[in-house]
C-alpha positions as CSV (number, residue, x, y, z in Angstrom):
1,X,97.3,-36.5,65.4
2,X,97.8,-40.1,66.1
3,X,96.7,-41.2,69.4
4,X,100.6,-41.7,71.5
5,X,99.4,-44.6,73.3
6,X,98.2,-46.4,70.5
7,X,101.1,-48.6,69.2
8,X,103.2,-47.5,66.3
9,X,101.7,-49.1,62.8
10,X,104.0,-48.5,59.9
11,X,103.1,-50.0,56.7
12,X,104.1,-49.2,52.7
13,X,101.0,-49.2,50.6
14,X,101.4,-51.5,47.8
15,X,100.5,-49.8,44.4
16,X,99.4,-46.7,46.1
17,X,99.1,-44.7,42.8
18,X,97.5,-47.5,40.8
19,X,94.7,-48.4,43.1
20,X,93.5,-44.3,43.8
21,X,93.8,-44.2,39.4
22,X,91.5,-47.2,39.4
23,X,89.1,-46.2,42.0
24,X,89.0,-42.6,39.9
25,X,86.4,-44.7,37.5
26,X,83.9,-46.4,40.0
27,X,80.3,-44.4,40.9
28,X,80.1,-42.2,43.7
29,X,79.7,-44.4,47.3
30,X,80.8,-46.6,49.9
31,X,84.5,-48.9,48.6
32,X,85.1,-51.7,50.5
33,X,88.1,-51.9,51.8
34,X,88.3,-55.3,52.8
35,X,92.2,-55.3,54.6
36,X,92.4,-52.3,56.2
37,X,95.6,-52.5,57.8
38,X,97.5,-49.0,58.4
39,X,94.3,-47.2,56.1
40,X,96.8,-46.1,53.9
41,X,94.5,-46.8,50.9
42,X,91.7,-45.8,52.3
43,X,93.2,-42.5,53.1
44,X,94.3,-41.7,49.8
45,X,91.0,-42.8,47.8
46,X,89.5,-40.7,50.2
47,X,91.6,-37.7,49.7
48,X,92.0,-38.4,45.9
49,X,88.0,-39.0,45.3
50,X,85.5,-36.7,47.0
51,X,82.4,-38.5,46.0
52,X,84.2,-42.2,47.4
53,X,83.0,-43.2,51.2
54,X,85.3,-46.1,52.7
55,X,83.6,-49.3,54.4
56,X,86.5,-51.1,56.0
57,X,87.1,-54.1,58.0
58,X,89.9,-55.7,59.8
59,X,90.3,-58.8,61.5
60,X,93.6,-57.6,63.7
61,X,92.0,-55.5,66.7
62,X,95.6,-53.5,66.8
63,X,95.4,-52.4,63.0
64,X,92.0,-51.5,63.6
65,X,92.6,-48.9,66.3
66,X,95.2,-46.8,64.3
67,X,93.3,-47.4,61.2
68,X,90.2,-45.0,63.5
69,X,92.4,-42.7,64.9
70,X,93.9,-42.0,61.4
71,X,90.7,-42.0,59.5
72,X,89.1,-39.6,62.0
73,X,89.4,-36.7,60.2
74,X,86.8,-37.9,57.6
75,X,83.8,-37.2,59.4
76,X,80.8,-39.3,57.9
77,X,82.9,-40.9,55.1
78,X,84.6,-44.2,56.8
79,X,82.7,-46.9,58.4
80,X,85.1,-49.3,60.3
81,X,84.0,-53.2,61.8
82,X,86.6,-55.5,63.2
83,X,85.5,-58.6,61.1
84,X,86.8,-61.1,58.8
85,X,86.2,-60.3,55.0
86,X,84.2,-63.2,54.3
87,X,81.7,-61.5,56.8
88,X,81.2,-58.8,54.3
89,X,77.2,-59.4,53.6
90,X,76.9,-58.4,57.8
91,X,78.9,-55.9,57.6
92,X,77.1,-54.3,55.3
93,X,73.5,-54.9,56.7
94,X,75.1,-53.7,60.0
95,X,76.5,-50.1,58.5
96,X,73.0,-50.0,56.4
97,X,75.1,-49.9,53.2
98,X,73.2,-51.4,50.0
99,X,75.7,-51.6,47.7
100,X,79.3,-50.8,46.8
101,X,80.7,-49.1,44.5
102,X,84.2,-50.9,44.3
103,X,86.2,-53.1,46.7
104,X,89.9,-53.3,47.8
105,X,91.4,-56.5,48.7
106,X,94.9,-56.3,50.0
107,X,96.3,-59.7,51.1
108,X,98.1,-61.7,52.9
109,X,100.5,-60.4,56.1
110,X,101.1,-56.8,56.8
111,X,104.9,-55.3,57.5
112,X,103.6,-54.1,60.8
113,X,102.4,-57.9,61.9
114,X,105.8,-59.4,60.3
115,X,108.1,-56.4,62.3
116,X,106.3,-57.2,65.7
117,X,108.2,-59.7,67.0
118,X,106.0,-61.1,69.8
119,X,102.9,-61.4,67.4
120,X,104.9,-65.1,66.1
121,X,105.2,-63.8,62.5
122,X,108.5,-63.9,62.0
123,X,111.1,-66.7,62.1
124,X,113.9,-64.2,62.5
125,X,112.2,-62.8,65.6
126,X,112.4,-65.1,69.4
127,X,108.8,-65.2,70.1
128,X,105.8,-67.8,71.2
129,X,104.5,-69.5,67.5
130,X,101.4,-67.1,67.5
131,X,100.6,-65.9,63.8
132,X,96.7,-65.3,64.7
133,X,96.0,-62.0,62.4
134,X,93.4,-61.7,64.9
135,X,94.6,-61.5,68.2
136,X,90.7,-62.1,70.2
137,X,91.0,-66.0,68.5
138,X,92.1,-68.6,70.2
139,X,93.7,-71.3,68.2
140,X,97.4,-70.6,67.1
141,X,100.5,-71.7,65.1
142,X,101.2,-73.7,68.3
143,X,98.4,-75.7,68.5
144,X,98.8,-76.6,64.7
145,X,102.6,-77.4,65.0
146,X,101.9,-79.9,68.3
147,X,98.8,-81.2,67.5
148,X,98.3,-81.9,63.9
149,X,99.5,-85.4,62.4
150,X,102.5,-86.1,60.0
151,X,100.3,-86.3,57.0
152,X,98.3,-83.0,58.0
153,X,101.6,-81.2,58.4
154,X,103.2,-82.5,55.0
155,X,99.4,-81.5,53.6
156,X,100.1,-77.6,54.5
157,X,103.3,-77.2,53.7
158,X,102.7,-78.7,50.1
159,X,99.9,-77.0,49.9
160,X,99.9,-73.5,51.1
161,X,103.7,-72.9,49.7
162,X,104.9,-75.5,48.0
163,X,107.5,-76.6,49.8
164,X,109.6,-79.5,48.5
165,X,110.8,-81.3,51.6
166,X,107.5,-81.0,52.9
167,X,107.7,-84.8,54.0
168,X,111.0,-84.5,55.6
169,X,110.0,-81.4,57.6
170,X,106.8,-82.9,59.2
171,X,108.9,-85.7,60.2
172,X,111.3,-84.2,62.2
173,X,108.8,-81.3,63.7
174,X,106.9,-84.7,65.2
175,X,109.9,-86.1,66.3
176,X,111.1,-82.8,67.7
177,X,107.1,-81.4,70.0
178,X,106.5,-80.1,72.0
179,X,108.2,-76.7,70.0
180,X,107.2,-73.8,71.4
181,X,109.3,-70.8,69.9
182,X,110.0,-68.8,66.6
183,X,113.5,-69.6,66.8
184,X,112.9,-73.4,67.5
185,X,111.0,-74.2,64.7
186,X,112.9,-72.0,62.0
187,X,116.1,-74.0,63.6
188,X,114.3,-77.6,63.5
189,X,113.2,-76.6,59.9
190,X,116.5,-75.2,58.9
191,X,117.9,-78.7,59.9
192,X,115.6,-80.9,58.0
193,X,116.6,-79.4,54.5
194,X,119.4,-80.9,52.7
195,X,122.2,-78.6,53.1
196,X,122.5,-77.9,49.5
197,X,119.3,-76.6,49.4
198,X,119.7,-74.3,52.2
199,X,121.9,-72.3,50.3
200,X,119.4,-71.5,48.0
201,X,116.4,-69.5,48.0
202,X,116.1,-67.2,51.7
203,X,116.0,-68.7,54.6
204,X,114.9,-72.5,54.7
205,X,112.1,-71.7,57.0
206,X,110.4,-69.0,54.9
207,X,108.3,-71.3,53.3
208,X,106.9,-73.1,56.5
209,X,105.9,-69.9,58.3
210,X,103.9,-68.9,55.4
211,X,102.0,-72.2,55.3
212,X,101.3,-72.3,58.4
213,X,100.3,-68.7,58.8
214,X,98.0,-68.8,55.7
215,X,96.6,-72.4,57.4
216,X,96.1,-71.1,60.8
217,X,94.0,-67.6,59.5
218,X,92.1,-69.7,57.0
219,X,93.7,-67.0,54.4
220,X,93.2,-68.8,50.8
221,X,89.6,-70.9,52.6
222,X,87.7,-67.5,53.2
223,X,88.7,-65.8,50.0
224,X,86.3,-67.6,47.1
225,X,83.3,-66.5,49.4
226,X,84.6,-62.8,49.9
227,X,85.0,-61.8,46.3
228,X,81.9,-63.5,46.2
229,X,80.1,-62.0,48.2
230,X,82.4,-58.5,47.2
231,X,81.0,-58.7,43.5
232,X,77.8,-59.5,44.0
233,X,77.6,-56.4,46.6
234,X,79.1,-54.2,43.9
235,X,77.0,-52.2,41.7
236,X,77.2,-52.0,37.7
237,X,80.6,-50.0,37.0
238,X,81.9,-50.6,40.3
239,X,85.8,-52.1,40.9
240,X,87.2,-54.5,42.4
241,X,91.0,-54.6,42.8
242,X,92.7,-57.8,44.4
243,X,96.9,-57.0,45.9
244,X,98.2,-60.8,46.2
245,X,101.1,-61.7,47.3
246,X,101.2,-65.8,46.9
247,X,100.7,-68.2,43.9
248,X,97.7,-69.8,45.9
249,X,95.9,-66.2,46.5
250,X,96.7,-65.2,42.5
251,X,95.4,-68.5,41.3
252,X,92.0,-68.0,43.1
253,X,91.6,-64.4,42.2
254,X,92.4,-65.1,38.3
255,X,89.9,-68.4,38.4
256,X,87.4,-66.3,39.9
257,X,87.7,-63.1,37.5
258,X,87.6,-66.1,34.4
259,X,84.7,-68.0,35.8
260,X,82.6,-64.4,36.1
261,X,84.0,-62.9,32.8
262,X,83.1,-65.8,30.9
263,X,81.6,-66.0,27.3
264,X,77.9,-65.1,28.1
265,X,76.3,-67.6,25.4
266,X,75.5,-71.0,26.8
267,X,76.6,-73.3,24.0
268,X,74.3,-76.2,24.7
269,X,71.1,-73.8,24.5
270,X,72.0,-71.5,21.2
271,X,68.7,-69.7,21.0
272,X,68.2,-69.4,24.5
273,X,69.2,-65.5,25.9
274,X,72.5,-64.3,26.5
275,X,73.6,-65.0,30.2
276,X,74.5,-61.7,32.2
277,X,78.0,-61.0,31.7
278,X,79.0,-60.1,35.3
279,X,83.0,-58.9,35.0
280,X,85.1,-57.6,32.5
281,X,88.9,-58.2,33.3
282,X,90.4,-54.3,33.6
283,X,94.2,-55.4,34.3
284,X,96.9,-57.5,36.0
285,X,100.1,-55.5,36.9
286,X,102.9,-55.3,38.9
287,X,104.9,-52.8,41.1
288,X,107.2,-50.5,39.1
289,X,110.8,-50.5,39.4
290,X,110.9,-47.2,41.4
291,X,108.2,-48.8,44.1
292,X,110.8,-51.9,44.3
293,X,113.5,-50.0,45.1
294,X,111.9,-48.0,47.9
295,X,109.8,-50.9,49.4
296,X,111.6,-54.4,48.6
297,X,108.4,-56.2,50.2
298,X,106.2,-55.2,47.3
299,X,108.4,-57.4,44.9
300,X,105.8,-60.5,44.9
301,X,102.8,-58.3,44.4
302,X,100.1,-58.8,41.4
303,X,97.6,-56.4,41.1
304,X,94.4,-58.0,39.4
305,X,91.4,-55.6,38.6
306,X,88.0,-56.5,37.0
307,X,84.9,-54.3,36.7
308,X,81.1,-55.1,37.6
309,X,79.3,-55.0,34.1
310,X,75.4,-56.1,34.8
311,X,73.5,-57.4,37.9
């Protein structure tokens, strides 16, 4: 039973039934689970897969504590650490773990973080511009939107979400600081958008949050490194499965799965050995139509999946 004074975490697992299918194939051990949010994955690859132990880490101290209480029940099969993923190599050293048999990355911004309204996630929510995933940091969406310069501004929002006013909007945030609020900055947005293009597409400050949440928590800078790091931790026929929810996030992951799955002859030396062929791409998919229906915020999620072939 869920500790009552632990506040209420509700979040949809994306793919649920995919990812404890894919983890079904990996060797016996310890899967990273590198977001661990509300542990609904790691629940059911622990109840699906006997032989599977889950290492996870989160960077939001709040998802963290409910993730314990609801993992408790696995005694001597979960290892938790509030740290960022790119921290994996410490996190391993520090649970004595040598190697992994698969990893789960699940990104971007949880329903639980985007539903509490004084965390700053939201621009539908009146709250302080927060959007820190992890709360013990200092730095937030405030300091980025009064501090940072014109050109920096325009730089994240073209950047991080492709947003096509991104000039306009910079503009008029300077001319409008200090802005403190949600609901100021989704209105001074809102305003600096043609009004044709307001009609179009959600609301005109959707795209700004999500720049400047994914700017703030360093989400696409720290990724190359993880899966990094996440692969070379992973032993032969081990997984790793990448949720994304963002062009920027899917671009990285499919680079990265190309770069390692490449043709393992260097052309230039013909006679020289094979180079070690270090993932084979398993799939990219997408949430079904039944999945879409009962949880509308999976809609922009691809699933990418490659497997550890050779050291």
């Amino acid at each position: 039973m869920i500790d009552a004074s632990l506040p209420i975490f509700e979040h949809q697992p994306v793919m649920l039934r995919e990812i404890t299918e894919i983890f079904a194939h990996v060797p016996d051990g310890f899967v990273l689970d590198a977001t661990l949010g509300g542990a609904g994955h790691a629940t059911a690859l622990l109840t699906a897969h006997d032989g599977l132990k889950v290492l996870g880490l989160d960077r939001d101290p709040v998802a963290l504590s409910v993730s314990q209480e609801r993992l408790a029940t696995f005694v001597g099969r979960v290892v938790t650490q509030h740290r960022r993923f790119d921290d994996l190599d410490a996190a391993m050293n520090q649970a004595g773990i040598a190697e992994l048999s698969g990893a789960l990355f699940d990104l971007g911004v949880s329903s639980h973080q985007l539903d509490t309204g004084d965390r700053g996630f939201s621009y539908r929510q009146e709250a302080m511009l927060d959007m820190r995933m992890d709360t013990t940091e200092v730095t937030t969406v405030t300091d980025i939107v009064n501090t940072a310069t014109e050109q920096e501004l325009a730089r994240i929002l073209r950047d991080y979400s492709d947003e096509r006013f991104a000039g306009r909007i910079a503009r008029v945030i300077i001319a409008a600081r200090p802005i403190q609020t949600t609901t100021e900055l989704a209105d001074i947005v809102a305003s600096s958008i043609p009004a044709p293009a307001r009609r179009r597409g959600g609301h005109p400050a959707k795209r700004t949050f999500q720049a400047l949440r994914i700017a703030l928590n360093k989400e696409l800078e720290i990724l190359p490194d993880a899966l990094d790091s996440a692969i070379r931790r992973t032993q032969s026929g081990g997984r790793v499965a990448v949720l994304s929810y963002h062009s920027g996030e899917d671009r990285i992951v499919k680079q990265f799965i190309a770069r390692h799955a490449s043709d393992p002859f260097d052309r230039r030396a013909p006679y020289a050995p094979a180079r070690a062929m270090r993932l084979k791409a398993i799939c990219r998919s997408k949430p079904g139509a039944a999945e879409l229906a009962a949880n509308p915020r999976a809609r922009s999620a691809i699933m990418r999946v490659a497997q550890r072939t050779s050291a």
